[in-house]
C-alpha positions as CSV (number, residue, x, y, z in Angstrom):
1,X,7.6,-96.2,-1.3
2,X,4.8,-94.3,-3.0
3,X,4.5,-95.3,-7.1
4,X,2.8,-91.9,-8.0
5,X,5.7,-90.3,-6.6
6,X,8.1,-91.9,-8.4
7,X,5.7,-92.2,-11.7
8,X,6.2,-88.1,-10.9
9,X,9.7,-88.0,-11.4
10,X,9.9,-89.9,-14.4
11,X,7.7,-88.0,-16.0
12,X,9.4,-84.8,-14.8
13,X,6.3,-83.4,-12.6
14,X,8.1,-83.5,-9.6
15,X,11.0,-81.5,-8.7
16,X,14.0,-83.2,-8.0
17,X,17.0,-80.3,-7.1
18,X,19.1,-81.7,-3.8
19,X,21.5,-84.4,-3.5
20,X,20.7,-86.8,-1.7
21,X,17.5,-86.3,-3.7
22,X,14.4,-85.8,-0.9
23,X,11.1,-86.2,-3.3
24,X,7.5,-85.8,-1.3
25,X,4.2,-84.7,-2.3
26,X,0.9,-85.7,-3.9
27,X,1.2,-85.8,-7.5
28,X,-2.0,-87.7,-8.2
29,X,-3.6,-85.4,-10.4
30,X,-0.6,-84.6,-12.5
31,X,0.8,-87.8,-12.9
32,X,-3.2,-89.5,-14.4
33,X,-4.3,-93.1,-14.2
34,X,-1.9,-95.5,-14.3
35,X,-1.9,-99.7,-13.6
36,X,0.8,-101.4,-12.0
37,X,1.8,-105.5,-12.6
38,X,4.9,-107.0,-10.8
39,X,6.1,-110.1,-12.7
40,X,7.9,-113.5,-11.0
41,X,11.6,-111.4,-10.9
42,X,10.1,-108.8,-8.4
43,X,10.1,-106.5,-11.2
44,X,7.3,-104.3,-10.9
45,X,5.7,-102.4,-14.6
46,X,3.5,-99.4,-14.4
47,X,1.6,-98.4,-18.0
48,X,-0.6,-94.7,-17.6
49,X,-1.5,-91.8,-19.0
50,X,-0.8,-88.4,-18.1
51,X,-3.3,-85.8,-17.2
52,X,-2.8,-84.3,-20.8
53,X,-3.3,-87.7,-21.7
54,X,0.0,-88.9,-23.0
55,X,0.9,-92.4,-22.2
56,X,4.1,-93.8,-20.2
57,X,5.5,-96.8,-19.6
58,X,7.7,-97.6,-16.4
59,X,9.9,-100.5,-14.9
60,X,11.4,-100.7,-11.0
61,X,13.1,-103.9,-10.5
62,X,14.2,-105.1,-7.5
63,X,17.1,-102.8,-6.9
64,X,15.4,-99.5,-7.0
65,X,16.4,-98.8,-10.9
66,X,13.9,-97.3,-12.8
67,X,13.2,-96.9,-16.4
68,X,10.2,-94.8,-17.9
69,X,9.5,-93.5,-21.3
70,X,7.1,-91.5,-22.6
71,X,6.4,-89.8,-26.0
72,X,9.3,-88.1,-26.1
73,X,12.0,-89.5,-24.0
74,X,13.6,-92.0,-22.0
75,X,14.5,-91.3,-17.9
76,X,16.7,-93.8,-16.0
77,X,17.1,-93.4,-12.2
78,X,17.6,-95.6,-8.8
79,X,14.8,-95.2,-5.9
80,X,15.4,-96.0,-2.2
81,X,13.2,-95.9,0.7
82,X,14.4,-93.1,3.0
């Protein structure tokens, strides 16, 4: 599982139109800088700033679900390996 492209989808970079939901590509230089922590749970945090240079925040526990916010909003969605 590649962070940047979820870190894509949270912030809204990456287009997400099928379902299932099939995401690929490099989003590096969209997405910014970012680091990435994972705590004693398994839960993994990502902090970062975009490439406009707006920060984010990001949580993937263990079970794929992900919660991001930015500046102006709040994106909640589940990620699986394909």
């Amino acid at each position: 599982m590649l962070m940047s492209t979820i870190v894509a989808v949270a912030l809204g970079v990456a287009p997400v139109n099928q379902d299932p939901q099939l995401v690929t590509g490099d989003y590096s230089r969209k997405i910014g800088s970012y680091s990435q922590t994972t705590d004693r749970r398994g839960t993994t945090h990502v902090r970062g700033r975009d490439a406009k240079g707006r920060t984010y925040d990001l949580t993937l526990d263990r079970q794929g679900n992900v919660e991001a916010s930015t500046a102006d909003r709040v994106v909640n969605f589940r990620v699986r390996e394909g």
